[in-house]
VOMI-215387 format. One record per residue (C-alpha): x, y, z; residue in three letters. Coordinates in Angstrom, 1 decimal, always signed. Example, Ala and Ser with C-alpha at 12.3 -4.5 7.8 and 13.67 -1.06 7.14 Angstrom:
2
[[+12.3 -4.5 +7.8] 'Ala']
[[+13.7 -1.1 +7.1] 'Ser']
END
This chain:
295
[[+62.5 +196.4 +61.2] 'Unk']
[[+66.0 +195.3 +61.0] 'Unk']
[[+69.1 +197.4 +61.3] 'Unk']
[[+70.0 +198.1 +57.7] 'Unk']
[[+65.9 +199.0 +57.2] 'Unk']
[[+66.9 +201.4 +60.1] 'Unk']
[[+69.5 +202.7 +58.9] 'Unk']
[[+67.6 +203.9 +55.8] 'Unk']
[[+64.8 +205.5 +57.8] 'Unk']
[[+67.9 +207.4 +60.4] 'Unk']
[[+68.9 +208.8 +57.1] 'Unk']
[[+65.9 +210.0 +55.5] 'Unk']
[[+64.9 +211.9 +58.9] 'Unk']
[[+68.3 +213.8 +58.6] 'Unk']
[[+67.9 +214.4 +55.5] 'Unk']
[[+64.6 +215.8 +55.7] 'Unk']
[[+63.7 +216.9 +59.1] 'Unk']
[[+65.0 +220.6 +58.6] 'Unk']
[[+63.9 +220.9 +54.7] 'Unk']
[[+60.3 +222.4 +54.4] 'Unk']
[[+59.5 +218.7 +53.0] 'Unk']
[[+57.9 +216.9 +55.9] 'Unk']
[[+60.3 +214.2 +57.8] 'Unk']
[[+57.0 +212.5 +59.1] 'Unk']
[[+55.7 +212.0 +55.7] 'Unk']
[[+58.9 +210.8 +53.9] 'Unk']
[[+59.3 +208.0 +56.9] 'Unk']
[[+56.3 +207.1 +56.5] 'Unk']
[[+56.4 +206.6 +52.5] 'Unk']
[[+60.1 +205.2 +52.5] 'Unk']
[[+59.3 +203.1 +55.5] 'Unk']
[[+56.7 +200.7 +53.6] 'Unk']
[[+58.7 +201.3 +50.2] 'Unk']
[[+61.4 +199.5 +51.4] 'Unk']
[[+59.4 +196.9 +53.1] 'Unk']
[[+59.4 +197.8 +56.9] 'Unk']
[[+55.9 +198.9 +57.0] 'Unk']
[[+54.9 +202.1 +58.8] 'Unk']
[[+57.5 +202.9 +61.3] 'Unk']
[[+54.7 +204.2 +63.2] 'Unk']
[[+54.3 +207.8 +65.3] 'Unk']
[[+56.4 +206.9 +68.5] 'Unk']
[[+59.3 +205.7 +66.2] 'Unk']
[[+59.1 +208.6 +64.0] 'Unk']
[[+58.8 +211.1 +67.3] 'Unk']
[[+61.9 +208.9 +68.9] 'Unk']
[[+63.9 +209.6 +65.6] 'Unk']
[[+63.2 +212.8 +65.9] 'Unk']
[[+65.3 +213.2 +69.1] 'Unk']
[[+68.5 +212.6 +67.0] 'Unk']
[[+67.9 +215.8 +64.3] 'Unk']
[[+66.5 +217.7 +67.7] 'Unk']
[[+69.7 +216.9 +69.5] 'Unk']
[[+71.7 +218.4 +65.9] 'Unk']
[[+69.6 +221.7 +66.9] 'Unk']
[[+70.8 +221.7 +70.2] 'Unk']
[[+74.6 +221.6 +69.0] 'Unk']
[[+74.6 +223.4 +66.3] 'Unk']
[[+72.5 +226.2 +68.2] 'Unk']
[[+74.2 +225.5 +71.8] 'Unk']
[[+75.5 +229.1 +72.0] 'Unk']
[[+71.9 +231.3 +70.9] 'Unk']
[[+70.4 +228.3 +72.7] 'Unk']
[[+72.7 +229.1 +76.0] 'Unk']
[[+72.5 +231.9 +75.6] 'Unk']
[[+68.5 +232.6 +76.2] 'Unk']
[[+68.0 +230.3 +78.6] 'Unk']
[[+70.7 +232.0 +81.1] 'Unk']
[[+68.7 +235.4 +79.9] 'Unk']
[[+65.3 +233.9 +80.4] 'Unk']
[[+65.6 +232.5 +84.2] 'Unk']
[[+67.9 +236.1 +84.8] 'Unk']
[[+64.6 +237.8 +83.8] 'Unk']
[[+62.3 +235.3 +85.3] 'Unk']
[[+63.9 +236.0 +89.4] 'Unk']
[[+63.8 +239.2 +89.0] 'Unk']
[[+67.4 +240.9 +87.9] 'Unk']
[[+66.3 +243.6 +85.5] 'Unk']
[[+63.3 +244.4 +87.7] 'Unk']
[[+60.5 +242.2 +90.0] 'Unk']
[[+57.3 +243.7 +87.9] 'Unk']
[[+55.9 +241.5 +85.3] 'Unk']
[[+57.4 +243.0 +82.1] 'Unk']
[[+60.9 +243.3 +84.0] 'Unk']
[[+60.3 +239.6 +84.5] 'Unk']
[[+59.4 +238.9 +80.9] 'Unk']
[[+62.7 +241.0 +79.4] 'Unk']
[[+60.1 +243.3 +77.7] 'Unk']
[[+61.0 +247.2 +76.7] 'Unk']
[[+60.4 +249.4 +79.3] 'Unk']
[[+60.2 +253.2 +80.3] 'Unk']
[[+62.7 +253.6 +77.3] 'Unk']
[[+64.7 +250.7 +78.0] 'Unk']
[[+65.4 +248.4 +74.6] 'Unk']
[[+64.4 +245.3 +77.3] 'Unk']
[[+65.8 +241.9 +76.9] 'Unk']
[[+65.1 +240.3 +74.1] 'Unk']
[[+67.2 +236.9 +74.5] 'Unk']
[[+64.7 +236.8 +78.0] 'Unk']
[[+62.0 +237.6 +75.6] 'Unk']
[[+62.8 +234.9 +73.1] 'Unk']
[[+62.7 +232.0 +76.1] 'Unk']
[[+59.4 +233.4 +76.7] 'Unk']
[[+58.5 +233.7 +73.1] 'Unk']
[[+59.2 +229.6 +72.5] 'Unk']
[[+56.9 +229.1 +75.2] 'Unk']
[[+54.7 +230.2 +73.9] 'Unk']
[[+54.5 +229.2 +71.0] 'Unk']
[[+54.9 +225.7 +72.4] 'Unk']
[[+51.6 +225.5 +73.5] 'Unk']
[[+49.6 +224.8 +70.7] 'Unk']
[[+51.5 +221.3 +69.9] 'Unk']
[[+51.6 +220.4 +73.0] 'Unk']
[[+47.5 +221.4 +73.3] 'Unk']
[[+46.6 +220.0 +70.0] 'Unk']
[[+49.7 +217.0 +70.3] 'Unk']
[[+47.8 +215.6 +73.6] 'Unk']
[[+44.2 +216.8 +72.2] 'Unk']
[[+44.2 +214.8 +69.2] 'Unk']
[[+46.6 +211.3 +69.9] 'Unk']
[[+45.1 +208.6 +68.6] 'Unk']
[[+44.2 +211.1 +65.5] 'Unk']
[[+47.9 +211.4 +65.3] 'Unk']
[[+48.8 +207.6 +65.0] 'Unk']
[[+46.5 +206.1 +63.1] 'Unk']
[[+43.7 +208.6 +60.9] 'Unk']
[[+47.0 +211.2 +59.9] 'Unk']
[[+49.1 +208.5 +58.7] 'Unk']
[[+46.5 +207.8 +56.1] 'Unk']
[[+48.7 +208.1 +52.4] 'Unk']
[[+46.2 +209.5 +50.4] 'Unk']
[[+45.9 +212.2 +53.1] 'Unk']
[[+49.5 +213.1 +53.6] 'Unk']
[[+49.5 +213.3 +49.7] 'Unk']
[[+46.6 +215.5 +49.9] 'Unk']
[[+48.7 +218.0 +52.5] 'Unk']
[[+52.2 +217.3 +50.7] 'Unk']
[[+50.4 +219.5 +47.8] 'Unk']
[[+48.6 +222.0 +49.3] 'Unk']
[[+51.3 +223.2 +51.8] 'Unk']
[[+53.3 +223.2 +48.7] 'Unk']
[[+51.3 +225.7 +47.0] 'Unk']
[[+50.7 +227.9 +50.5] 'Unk']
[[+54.9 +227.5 +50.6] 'Unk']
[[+55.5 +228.9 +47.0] 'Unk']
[[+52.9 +231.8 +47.5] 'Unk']
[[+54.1 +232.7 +50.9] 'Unk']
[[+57.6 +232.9 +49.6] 'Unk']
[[+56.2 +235.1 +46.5] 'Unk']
[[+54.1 +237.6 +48.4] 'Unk']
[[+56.4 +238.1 +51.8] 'Unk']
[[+57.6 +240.8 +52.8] 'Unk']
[[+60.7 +239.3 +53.8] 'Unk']
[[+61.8 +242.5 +55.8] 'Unk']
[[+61.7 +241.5 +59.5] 'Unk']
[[+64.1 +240.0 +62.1] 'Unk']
[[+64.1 +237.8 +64.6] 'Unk']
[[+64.2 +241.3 +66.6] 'Unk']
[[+61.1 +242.2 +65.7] 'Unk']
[[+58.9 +239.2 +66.9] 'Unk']
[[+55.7 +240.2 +68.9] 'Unk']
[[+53.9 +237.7 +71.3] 'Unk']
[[+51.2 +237.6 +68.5] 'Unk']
[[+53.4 +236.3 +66.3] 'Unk']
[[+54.6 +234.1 +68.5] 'Unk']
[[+51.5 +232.7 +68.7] 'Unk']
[[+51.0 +232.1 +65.1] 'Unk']
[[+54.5 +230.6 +64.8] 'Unk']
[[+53.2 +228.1 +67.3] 'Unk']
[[+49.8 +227.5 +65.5] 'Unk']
[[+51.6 +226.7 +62.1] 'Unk']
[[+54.0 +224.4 +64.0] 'Unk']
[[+51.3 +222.5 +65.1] 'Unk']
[[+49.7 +222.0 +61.9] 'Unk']
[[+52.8 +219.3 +61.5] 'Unk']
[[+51.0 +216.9 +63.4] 'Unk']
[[+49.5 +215.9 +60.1] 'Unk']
[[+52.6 +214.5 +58.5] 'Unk']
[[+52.8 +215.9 +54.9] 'Unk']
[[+52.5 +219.7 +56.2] 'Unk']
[[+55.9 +219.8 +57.9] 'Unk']
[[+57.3 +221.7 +60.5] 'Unk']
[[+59.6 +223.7 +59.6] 'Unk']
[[+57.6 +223.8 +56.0] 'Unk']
[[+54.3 +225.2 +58.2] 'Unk']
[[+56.5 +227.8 +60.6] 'Unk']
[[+58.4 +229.5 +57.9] 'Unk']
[[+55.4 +229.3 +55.5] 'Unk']
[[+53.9 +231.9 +58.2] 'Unk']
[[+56.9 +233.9 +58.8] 'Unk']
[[+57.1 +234.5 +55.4] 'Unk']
[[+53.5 +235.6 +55.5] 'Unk']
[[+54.0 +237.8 +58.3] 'Unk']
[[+56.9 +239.6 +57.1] 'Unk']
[[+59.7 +237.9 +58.3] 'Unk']
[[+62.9 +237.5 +56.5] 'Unk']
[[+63.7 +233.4 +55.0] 'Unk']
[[+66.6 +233.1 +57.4] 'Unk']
[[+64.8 +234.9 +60.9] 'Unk']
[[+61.9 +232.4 +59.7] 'Unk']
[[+64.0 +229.3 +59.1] 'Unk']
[[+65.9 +230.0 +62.7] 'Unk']
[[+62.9 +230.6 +64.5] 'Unk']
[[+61.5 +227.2 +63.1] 'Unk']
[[+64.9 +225.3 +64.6] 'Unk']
[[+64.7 +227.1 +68.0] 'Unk']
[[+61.2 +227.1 +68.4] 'Unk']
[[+61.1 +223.1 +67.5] 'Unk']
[[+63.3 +222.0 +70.5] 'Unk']
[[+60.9 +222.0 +73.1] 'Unk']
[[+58.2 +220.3 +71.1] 'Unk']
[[+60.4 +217.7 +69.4] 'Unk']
[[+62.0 +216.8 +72.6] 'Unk']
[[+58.9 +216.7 +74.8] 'Unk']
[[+56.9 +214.6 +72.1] 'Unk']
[[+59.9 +212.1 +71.8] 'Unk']
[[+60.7 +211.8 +75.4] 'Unk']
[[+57.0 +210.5 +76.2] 'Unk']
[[+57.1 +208.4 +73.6] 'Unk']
[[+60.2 +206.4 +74.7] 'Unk']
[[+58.6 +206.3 +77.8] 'Unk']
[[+55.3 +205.3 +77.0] 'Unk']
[[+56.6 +203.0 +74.4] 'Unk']
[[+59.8 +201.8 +76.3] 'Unk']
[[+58.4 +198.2 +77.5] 'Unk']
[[+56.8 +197.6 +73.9] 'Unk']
[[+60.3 +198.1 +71.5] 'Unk']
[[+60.7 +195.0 +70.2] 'Unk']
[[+57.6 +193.3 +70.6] 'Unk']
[[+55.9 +192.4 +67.8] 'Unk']
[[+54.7 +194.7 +64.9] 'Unk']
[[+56.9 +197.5 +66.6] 'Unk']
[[+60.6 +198.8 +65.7] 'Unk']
[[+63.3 +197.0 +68.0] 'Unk']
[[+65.7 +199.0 +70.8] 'Unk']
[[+68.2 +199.0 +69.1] 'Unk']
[[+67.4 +199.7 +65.2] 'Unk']
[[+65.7 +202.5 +66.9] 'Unk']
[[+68.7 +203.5 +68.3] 'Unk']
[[+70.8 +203.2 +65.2] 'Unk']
[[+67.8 +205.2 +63.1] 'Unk']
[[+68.3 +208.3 +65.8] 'Unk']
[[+72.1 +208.1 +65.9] 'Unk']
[[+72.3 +208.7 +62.0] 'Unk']
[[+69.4 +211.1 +61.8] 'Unk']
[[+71.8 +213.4 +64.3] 'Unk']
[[+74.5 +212.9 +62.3] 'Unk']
[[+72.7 +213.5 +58.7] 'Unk']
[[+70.8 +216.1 +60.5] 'Unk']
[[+73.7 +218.4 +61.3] 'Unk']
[[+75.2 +218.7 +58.1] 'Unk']
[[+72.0 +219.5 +56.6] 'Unk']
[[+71.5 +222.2 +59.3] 'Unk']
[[+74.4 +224.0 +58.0] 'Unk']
[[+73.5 +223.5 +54.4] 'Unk']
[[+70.2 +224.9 +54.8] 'Unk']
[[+71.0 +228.0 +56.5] 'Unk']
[[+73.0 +228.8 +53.4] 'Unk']
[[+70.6 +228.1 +50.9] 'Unk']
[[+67.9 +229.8 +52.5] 'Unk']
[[+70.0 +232.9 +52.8] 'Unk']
[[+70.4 +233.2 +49.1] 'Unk']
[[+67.7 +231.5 +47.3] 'Unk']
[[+63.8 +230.9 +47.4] 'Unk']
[[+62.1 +228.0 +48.8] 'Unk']
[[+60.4 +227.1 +45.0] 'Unk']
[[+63.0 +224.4 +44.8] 'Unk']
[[+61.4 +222.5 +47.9] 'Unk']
[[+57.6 +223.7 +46.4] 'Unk']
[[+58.5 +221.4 +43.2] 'Unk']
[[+59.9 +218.7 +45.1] 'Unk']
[[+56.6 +218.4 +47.4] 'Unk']
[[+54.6 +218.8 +44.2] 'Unk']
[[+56.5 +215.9 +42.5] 'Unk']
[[+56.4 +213.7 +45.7] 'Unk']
[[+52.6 +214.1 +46.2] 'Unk']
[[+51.8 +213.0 +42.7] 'Unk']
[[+54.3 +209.9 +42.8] 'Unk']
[[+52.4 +208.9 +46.5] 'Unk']
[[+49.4 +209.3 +44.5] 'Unk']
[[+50.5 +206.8 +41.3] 'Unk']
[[+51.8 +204.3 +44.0] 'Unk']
[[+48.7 +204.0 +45.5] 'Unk']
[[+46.2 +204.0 +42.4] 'Unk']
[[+48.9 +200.4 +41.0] 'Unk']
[[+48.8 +199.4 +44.7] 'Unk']
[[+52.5 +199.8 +45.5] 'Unk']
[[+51.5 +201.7 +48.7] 'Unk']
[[+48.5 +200.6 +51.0] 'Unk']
[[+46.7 +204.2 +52.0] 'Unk']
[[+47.1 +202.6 +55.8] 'Unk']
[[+50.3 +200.3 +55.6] 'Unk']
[[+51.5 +198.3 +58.2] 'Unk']
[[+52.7 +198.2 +61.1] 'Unk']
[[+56.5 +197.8 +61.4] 'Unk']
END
C-alpha cells in the first residue's frame, strides 16, 4: 500500500466511521477496488484510532466531564456504600448520573472486548469474507429502517438503565462482523428500546471510545515489528490513513449530529441496500475476490 492508496482508505474511514454504514466494510471493499488488496483487521483497527481520537475532541468536555465524576464517585465523595460509589439515586437523592455514565460505558464495553478477544482469528480472516459482509450490509439495513419506524424515540440519555447498557454493548459488538457497523448496530437498539435518534447516536460516540481505542492500541502493538513487511500496510501510509481519517472524521461528527436531529436514518437504509447489491454484482463478474488479498 502506497501513500496515495492510503490516503484513499484515511478518507473513506472518516467518512464513514460515524455513519450507520460500516467503516470496516467500506475499507475493506474500496481497499481491493482500488488495487491495495484487503488493508486487513489491524490496519483498519489502527485507522480507527484517528476517527476515535475526533470523538475525543469533539466530545472532550461530556468526555471530561464523566471521567472527573466517575473516579469522584468511585473514592467515595457522595458516600463509601456501593451505590454512593456507583453515582446511583439514592434515599431520594437524583444520584450522579455523569458517575453513572463512566460506569454505564464499562459496561457496556465488555462484550467487545469478551467477544473481540473470544473470536480473533474469526475476526481477521472468516468476517472479512465479501459475500458475508454483503450478506450483513442488507440485513442490518432492514433491522436499521424498522428500528427507526417502530421506536419510540422518547428517551434520553438520562434515562439509561444498566440493562440497557448492556444491550448497547451487545449491539456494539455485533460490529466485529464488518458490514453490521457500529454505530449502525448501537443506535439500531436504542432506537428499539426507546431512545431518541440523537441520545442513541451520542451514546454510540461515547460508548465507542474505549473499544476503538483498546482494539487499536493492541493492534499497533502486536503488529508494530510487522508494518512494512511484506503483504502488510507500511508505518507510514498507516500513519497518513489515520491522520485524515481524524480530520474527515471530525467534520462528519458535526454533520451527523445535525442530520440525525432532524431527519430519519432511511437515507443510510438505501445506501446499505444499494451498496450490498453492487458488492454482490462485483463479485458474481469477478471484480472483487470474496477473500481478497492481503495488502
Amino acid at each position: 500500500m502506497n501513500v496515495l492508496e492510503a490516503s484513499v482508505l484515511g478518507l473513506v474511514q472518516g467518512l464513514t466511521e460515524f455513519l450507520p454504514i460500516s467503516s470496516s466494510a467500506h475499507l475493506r471493499i474500496v481497499g481491493e477496488l482500488i488495487g491495495s488488496g484487503d488493508p486487513g483487521a489491524a490496519f483498519t483497527a489502527i485507522v480507527q484510532l484517528g476517527t476515535e481520537s475526533a470523538v475525543l475532541l469533539y466530545f472532550r468536555k461530556d468526555i471530561a466531564r464523566i471521567v472527573a465524576a466517575w473516579w469522584r464517585a468511585l473514592l467515595g465523595r457522595h458516600g463509601t456504600d456501593l451505590r454512593s460509589r456507583t453515582g446511583a439515586p439514592r434515599h431520594g437523592s437524583a444520584g450522579d448520573h455523569d458517575a453513572l455514565m463512566g460506569w454505564f460505558i464499562i459496561l457496556g464495553s465488555v462484550p467487545i472486548v469478551v467477544l473481540g478477544l473470544a473470536f480473533q482469528d474469526a475476526i481477521e480472516e472468516t468476517f472479512r469474507n465479501l459475500w458475508l459482509i454483503a450478506g450483513t450490509l442488507a440485513v442490518f439495513a432492514l433491522v436499521l429502517g424498522w428500528a427507526d419506524r417502530v421506536g419510540a424515540k422518547r428517551r434520553t440519555l438520562e434515562q439509561l438503565t444498566p440493562k440497557h447498557a448492556l444491550y448497547f454493548g451487545l449491539a456494539q459488538a455485533l460490529a466485529l462482523v464488518p458490514g453490521v457497523s457500529r454505530s449502525g448496530g448501537t443506535i439500531t437498539f436504542g432506537l428499539l428500546m426507546g431512545y431518541t435518534r440523537e441520545a442513541a447516536a451520542r451514546y454510540s460516540f461515547l460508548l465507542a471510545v474505549p473499544a476503538v481505542f483498546g482494539s487499536g492500541l493492541f493492534q499497533l502493538v502486536k503488529s508494530y515489528d510487522e508494518l512494512g513487511t511484506a503483504g502488510t500496510p507500511g508505518g507510514v501510509a498507516t500513519l497518513v490513513a489515520t491522520v485524515i481519517s481524524f480530520v474527515v472524521g471530525y467534520v462528519v461528527i458535526i454533520g451527523f449530529l445535525k442530520l440525525v436531529s432532524t431527519r430519519s436514518y432511511w437515507p443510510f437504509v438505501w445506501y446499505r441496500l444499494a451498496l450490498a447489491a453492487a458488492v454482490v454484482v462485483l463479485l458474481l463478474v469477478g471484480v472483487l475476490e470474496p477473500l481478497g488479498s492481503a495488502a
